[in-house]
Structures are given as C-alpha cells and as structure tokens.
VEXSE-548376 format. One record per residue: residue in one letter; x, y, z of N, C-alpha, C in turn. Coordinates in steps of 0.05 Angstrom, whole numbers, plus 5000, padded with zeros to 4 digits. Layout:
N
AXYZXYZXYZ ...
//
This chain:
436
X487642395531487742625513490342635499 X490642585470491642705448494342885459 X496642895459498943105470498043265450 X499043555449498443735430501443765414 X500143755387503143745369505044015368 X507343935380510544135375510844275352 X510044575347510344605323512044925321 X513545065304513745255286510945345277 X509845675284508645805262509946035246 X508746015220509546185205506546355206 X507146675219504846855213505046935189 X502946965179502547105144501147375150 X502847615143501247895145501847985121 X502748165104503548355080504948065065 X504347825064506947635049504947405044 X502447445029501247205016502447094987 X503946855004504646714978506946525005 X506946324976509646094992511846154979 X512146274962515146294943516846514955 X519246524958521246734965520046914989 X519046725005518846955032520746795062 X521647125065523647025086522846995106 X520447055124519746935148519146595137 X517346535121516746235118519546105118 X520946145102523446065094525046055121 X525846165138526746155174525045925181 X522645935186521645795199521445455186 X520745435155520845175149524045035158 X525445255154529045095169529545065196 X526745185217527445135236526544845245 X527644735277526744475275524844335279 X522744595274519844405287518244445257 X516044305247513744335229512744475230 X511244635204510544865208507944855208 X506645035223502745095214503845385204 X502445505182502345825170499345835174 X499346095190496846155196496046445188 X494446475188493746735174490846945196 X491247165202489247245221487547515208 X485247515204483647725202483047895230 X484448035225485648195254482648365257 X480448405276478248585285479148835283 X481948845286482449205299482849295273 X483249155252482549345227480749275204 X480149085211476649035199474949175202 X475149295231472149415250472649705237 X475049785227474450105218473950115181 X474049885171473049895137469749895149 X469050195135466750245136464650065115 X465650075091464649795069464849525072 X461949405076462649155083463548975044 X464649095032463449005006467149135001 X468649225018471349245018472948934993 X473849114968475148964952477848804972 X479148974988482048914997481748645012 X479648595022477948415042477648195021 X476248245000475748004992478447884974 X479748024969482647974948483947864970 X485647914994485347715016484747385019 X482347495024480947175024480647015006 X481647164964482146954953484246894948 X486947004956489846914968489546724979 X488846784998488946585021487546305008 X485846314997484646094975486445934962 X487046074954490345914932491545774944 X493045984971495545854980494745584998 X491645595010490145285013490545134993 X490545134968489944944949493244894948 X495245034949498044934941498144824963 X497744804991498444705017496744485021 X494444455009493244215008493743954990 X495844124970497143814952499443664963 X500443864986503443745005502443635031 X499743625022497943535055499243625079 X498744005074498644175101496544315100 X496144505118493444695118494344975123 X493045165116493545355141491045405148 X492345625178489745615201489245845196 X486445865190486646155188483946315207 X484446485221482846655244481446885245 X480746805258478347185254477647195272 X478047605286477347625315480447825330 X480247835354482147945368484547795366 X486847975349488947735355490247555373 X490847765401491047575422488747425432 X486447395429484747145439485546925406 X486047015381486546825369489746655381 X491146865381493946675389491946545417 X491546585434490546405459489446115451 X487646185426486645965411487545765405 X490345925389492345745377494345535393 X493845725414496045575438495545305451 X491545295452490945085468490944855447 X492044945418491144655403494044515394 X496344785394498344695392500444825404 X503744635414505744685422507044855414 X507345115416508445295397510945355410 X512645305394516145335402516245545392 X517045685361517345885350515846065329 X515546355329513846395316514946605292 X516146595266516346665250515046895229 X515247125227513947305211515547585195 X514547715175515947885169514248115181 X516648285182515948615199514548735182 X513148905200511449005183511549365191 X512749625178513449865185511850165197 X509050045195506650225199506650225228 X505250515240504850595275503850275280 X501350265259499250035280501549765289 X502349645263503649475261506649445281 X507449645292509549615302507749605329 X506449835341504649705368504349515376 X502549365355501849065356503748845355 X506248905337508348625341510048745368 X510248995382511548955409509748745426 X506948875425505648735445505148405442 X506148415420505948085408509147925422 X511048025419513948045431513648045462 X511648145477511048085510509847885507 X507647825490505547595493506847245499 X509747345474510247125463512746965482 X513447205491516047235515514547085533 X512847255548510947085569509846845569 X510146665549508946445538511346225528 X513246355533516246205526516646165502 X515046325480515346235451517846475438 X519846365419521446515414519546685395 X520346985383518846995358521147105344 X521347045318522647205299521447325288 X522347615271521347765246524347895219 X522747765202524547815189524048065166 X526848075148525348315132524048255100 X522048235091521348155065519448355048 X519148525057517048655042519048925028 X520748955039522849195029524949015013 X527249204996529949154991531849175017 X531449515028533249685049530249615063 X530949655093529449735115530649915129 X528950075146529450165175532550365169 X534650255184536950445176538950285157 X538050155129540350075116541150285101 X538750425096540750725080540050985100 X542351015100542751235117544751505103 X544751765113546351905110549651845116 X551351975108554551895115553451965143 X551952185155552252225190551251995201 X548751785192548151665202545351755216 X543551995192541152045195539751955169 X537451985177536251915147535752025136 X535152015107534752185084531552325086 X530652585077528552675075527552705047 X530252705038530452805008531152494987 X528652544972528852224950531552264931 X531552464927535452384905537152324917 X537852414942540552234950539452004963 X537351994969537351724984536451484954 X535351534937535551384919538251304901 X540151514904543151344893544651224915 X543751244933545351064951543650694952 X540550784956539050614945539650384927 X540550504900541050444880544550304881 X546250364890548450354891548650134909 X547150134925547149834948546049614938 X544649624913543049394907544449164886 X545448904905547048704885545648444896 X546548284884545548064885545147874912 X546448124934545947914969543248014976 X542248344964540548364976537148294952 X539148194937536248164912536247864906 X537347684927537147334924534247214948 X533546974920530846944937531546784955 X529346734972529846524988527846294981 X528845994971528945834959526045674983 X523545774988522645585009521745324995 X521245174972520645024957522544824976 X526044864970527344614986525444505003 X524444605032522744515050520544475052 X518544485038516044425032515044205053 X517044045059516743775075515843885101 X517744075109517044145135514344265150 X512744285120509944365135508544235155 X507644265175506144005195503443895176 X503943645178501643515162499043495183 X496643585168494043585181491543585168 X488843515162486943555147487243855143 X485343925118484844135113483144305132 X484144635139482044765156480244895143 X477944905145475245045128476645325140 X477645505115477945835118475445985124 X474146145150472346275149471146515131 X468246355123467346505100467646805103 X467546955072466647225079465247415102 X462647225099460147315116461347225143 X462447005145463346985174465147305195 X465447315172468047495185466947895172 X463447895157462148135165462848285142 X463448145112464548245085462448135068 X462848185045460048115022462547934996 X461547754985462947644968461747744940 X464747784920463347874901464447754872 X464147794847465547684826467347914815 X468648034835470248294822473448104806 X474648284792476648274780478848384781 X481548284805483048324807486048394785 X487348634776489448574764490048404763 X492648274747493748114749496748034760 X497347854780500347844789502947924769 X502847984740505047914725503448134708 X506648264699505348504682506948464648 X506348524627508148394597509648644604 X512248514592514848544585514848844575 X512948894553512749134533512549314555 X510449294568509649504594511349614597 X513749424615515849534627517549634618 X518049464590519749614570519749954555 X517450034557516850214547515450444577 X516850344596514450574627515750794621 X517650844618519451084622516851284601 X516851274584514551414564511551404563 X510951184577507951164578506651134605 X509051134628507551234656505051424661 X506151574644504251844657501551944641 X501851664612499451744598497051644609 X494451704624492351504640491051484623 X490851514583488751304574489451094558 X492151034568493050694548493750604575 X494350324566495550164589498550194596 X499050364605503450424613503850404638 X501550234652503150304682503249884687 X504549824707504349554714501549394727 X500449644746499249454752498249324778 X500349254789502049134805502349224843 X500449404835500549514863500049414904 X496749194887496349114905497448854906 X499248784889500148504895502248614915 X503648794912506248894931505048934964 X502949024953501449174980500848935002 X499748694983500048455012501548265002 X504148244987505748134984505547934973 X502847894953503147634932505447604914 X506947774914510047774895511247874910 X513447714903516347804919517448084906 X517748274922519548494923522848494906 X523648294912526248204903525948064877 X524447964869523847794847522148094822 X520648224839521348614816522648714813 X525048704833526748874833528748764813 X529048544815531048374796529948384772 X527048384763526448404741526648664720 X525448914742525949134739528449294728 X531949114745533849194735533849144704 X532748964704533948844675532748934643 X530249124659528149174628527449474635 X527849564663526449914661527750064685 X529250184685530450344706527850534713 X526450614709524150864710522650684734 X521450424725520550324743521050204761 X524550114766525950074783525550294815 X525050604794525650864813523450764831 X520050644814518050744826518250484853 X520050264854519950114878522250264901 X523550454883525550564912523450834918 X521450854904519851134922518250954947 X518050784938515550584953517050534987 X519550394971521950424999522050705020 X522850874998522951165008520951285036 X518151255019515851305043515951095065 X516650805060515650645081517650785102 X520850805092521850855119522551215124 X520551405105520151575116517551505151 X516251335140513851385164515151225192 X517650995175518750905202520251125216 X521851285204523351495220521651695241 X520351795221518152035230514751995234 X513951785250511651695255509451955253 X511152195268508452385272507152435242 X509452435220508052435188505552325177 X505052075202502651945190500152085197 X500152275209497852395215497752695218 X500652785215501053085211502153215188 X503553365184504853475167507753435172 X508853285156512753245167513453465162 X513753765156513954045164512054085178 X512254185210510554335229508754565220 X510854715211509854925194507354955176 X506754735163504654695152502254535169 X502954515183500254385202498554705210 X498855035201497955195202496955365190 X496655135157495155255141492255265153 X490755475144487955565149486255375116 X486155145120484654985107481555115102 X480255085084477255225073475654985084 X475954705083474754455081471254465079 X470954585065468154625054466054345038 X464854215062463754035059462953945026 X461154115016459954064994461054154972 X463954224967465354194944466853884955 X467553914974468553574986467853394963 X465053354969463453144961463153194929 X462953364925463253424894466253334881 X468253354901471253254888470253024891 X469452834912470052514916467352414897 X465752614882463652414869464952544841 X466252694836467952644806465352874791 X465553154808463253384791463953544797 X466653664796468153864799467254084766 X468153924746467854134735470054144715 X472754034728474954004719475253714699 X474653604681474453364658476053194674 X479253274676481453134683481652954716 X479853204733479453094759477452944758 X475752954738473252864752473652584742 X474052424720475152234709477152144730 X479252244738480452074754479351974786 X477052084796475452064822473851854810 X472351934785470551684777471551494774 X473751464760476051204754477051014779 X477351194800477451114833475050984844 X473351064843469951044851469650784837 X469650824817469650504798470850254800 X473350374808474150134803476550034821 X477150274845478850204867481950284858 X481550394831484650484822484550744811 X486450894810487151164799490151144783 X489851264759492651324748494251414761 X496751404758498751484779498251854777 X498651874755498952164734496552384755 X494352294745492252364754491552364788 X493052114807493552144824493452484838 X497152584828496752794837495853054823 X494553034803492753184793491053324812 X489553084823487053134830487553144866 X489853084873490153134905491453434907 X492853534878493553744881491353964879 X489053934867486054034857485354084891 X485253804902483953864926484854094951 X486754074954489154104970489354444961 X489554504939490254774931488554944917 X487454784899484754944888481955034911 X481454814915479754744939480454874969 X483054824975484054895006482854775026 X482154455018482054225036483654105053 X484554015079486353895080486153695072 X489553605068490353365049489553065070 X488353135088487952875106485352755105 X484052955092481252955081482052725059 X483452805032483852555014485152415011 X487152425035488152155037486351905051 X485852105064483651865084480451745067 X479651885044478751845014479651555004 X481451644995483751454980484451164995 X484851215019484750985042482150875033 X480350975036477750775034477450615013 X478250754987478150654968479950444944 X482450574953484650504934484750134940 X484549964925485849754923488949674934 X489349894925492949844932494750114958 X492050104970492450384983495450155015 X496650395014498750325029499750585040 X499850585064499750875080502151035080 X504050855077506351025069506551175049 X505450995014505651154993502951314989 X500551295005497951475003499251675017 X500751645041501451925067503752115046 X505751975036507052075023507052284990 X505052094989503952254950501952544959 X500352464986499052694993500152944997 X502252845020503153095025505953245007 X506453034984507853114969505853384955 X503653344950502553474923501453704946 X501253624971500053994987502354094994 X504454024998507054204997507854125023 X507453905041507053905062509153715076 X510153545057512053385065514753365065 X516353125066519453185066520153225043 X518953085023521153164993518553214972 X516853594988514953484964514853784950 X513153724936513354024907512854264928 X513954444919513154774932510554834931 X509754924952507355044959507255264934 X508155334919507455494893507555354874 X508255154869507454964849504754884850 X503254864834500154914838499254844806 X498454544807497854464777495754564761 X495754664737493454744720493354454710 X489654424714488654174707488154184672 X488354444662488154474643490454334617 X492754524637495754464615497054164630 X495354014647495753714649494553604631 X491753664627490353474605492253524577 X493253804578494453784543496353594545 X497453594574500753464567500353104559 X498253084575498152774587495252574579 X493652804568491652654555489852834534 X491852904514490753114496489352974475 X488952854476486152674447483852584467 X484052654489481752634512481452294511 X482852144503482451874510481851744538 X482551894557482451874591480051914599 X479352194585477152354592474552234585 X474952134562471552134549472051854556 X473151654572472251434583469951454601 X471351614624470951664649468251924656 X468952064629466552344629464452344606 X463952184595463352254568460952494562 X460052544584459152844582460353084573 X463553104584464053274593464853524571 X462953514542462153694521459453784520 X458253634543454753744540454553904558 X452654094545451154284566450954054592 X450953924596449853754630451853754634 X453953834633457353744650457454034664 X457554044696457654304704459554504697 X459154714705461254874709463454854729 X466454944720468754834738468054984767 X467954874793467154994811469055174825 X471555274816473055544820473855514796 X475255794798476255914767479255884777 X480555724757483455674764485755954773 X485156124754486656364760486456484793 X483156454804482556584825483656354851 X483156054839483855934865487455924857 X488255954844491455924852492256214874 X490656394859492156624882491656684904 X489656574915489256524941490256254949 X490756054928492055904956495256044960 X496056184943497956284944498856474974 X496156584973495756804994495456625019 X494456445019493456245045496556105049 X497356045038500255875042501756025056 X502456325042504256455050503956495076 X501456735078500656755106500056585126 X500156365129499856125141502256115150 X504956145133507156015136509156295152 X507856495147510156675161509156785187 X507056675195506156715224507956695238 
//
C-alpha cells in the first residue's frame, strides 16, 4: 500500500479565488504541497429552504474556475459535501496532513465551528492556522482610546480611515508559489444534484465594476433606476475579490464608496463584539416593542402588494432577481418595521433567503438600523414617507414602472395603511414600549 502523501491544506470558505489570499498564500510558503479543498458544509445547506438557491449555485461555479486555473499547474482541489468533520476524517485517511491553513471567518456559526475544528485538529497533531483576509481591520484593530469598541460608525470610521496605508492594503503575491500546489489528477467536483441543489442558467453580476460607476457613486448611489451602484456584493460576500485590491482601488476614484467597505467592516465586527445582536436587538430596550406581525400583510410586503409603488418594486426587484437597491433597501425594511409593526427579524430573515449577497452582519445591521433597534441606527421617530422617497430618489418613476408597471391602473391596490395613521402609532408603540 501506497504511503499517503505529506501535505499542507489550504481550506477555502468566504475566499474563492487564488489571487491575494492570505490563508493560501501562508500555506503555499509553508513546507509541505498544498491540496485546497473546499467543503459544502450540511449544517448550512440543510437550512436553505430552496433547493434552486442562487448562492449555491454561484459557489459551485467558482469553484469551477478555480478547477480550471489549478488544472493548468496540474493541481486539483478536493472538494466535499456532507458533515464537516466526517469530511476532514475523509481527508485524513487519503492524506498526511501536517498543516491546515484558512481565513477566519467572524459569524456565531463560524466561530463555533473553527473552535471545534482547533480541538479536532489539535487532537490529530495537525497545526491549523487562520488568517485574516476577508476584512481591512478585524476583531480589535480599531478600538476606542479606552480600548472598547466603537458602537457608533463616525468615529470608528475616521480612525478606520486614518489606519489605512499601504501595510494593511498590500496583496499577498500567491502567484510566486503556484509550484507548491501538490500535483494530482483532477477531482470530479460534486454535481449540483449530488449535493440536493437544481442547476440553472442564471446570471451572475460581474467581478469588476467600470471606472464611471465609481467615479460618479457619491451622486448616483441612491438613484435605483440607473445603474450607480457597483455591484459587487456577492463577490465580497464569498470572496471572489480581494478586499484589499477595493479598497486600494476605491482610494483612488471614490471616497463615498470607500465609506460603503468601512460600513461592511463596521457590522462584521459589530456582531464579533456583541454576538447577542445577531438575534436580538443590540439595545435591550427594544427587544419590548409590542410588534403587530400580522401574517397577511407579511406576505403582502414579501410578494411586492403593499400598495406603496416604491416598496413594492423594490420586493419585486428582490423576488426577481436576488438583489435590492441599496436606497430602497431601507425603504422598504423601514415600511415593514414601522408602518407595518413587524419585527425586523421577520425581514431580515426574508432577505436571508433571498439576497444574493446576503451577509449577516450587513443584513443584521441595515435591519436594525432602519427599526431603530441597533447600535448606530436612525431614531425610532425617524419614520420614512415612501412617498417623499420616491420624489427624492426616483421621481420620473424610472424604478417604479420597471418593477410595477401597473402601478397607475385601477388593478394596483390600495396602499394597505394610510401613512399618516401608521406613523402615529408606531410612534405610540415605540414610545410606550420603551418607557415601560
């Protein structure tokens, strides 16, 4: 019997791609060959209720690519599906695993799972590293002068901003080592259907956004019926582009959109500080609002027949097509949340299902920004008229009559509260909620 080959893995989680990632990059310098393997983890497959999940299949055609670049340097990667620890068990009986290389990853689930991965790997004599790649700052690089963290996005974004030079915005060059991949036939990546997903001919954004975009976001962010936003979301979201390689680009053509990768920062290590946020209210206080959560206007927000032009276009726009304008975003979470008097966990957990680029920090964070509920978010009396949004942000109805084109006919319902009546009661509901 064959000895089993001594190797380096590089795990691939939030970092599909071979260019400028710093776990690969550790590991191709370390001294063994690498296998990069990649795992379709069960424990969060088994809760995507759609087997027809876009995020699933965008995935699997990453992972496609980075076969075909790894197949011209005659390497492979391995890639698994199933319980992770019976896959590492897998991995163990076919190869010598000295060290195991990956970047951190800041979510409840994800930190769970790499401790218990850190016993697994301990117990097994394998070193593991994790490195940081998916942020600029992590964890506590920005901190208060006390040495707490920020709740509040303006000061923590000029310090943000003030830290960012060229040690922490240099790539890491993995191209030099390419050599070090372990050479092996190609592995057949398990099909869709293998792994309980539907394949489809959908159409992913694109990795690279033009120049103009960026040049011009500061002014055309917030309009949702031209093209002013990047884009770019779900490439960040599993790390087909380097973080550092936007951010560098970003300095150089749009400070506006620079801000929107330090908000992104902002939430991830709001949810690392304050974990209970991911499922509560980061003010207590608001975990006591008396929510209405009235099933069948629910369903009327998430099927886009509210009533409201502006909401309902941006639900349909979601429904369609796995994306929402940023603008409209909190439009329509502020609709739910305040007009409605849903809790906000209701559409985040919406938005989860749906969003392409959904990422729990900036879905947990935008939510509870717009119900008043979070660390740095609008006042519970701030309360959007969907009306004087459409004038501001899409007044030639270019947004609207995409997404509604009813919404002049007798067949477009009636708005299902009257703005005047639902602001003053959520007014009334907030207050009294809050001075209990």
């Amino acid at each position: 019997m064959a000895a089993k080959p001594i190797v380096s893995i590089h795990w691939f989680r939030r970092d599909l791609r071979l260019d400028d990632n710093a776990a690969l990059y550790h590991a191709l310098r370390s001294e063994f060959p690498v296998v990069p393997v990649f795992i379709f983890d069960n424990a969060i497959l088994d809760k995507l209720e759609d087997k027809d999940d876009k995020r699933v299949l965008f995935i699997h055609r990453e992972l496609e690519k980075i076969q075909q670049q790894l197949k011209e340097i005659g390497s492979t990667a391995d890639v698994r599906f199933g319980n992770v620890i019976d896959c590492w068990e897998a991995l163990l009986k076919e190869y010598t695993v000295k060290k195991v290389f990956t970047n951190r990853d800041y979510e409840p689930y994800a930190l769970q799972r790499d401790a218990e991965m850190a016993e697994f790997f301990n117990e097994n004599g394998i070193a593991f590293h994790t490195c940081k790649d998916q942020v600029i700052f992590e964890t506590n690089e920005i901190l208060k002068d006390d040495g707490k963290p920020y709740t509040i996005y303006t000061p923590y974004s000029r310090k943000w901003m003030a830290k960012l030079d060229e040690f922490y915005l240099s790539s890491y060059p993995t191209e030099k080592y390419f050599k070090h991949f372990f050479k092996q036939a190609v592995k057949k990546i398990p099909g869709l259907s293998t792994i309980g997903f539907s394949e489809s001919k959908f159409h992913f954004p694109p990795d690279t956004t033009p120049d103009a975009i960026l040049e011009n976001y500061a002014s055309t962010r917030d309009i949702p019926g031209i093209e002013g936003t990047s884009r770019l979301g779900i490439h960040l979201r599993f790390g087909t582009i380097s973080i550092r390689k936007m951010a560098v680009k970003a300095r150089g053509i749009s400070f506006s959109w620079l801000n929107e990768l330090c908000w992104r920062e902002f939430y991830m290590m709001i949810i690392w500080h304050f974990p209970h946020a991911a499922t509560a209210a980061f003010k207590p206080a608001y975990d006591h609002i008396q929510w209405r959560n009235n099933e069948e206007e629910f369903a009327a927000w998430c099927e886009g027949r509210t009533g409201y032009p502006i909401v309902d276009a941006g639900m349909r726009e979601l429904n369609a097509t796995g994306y929402m304008h940023n603008r409209v975003r909190m439009i329509v979470a502020s609709f739910l949340t305040k007009h409605l008097l849903i809790d906000w966990r209701w559409g985040e957990a919406y938005f989860a299902k749906k969003l392409l680029d959904f990422d729990l920090s900036a879905n947990n964070g935008g939510w509870q920004w717009a119900a008043g509920t979070g660390c740095d978010a609008a006042p519970y009396f701030r309360i959007f008229n969907p009306y004087e949004q459409t004038k501001r942000f899409d007044p030639d109805f270019l947004y609207i009559r995409k997404w509604v084109p009813e919404f002049e006919d007798f067949t477009y319902p009636p708005p299902i509260v009257e703005h005047k009546f639902a602001r003053e009661r959520c007014l009334a509901v907030y207050k009294n909620s809050l001075t209990k």
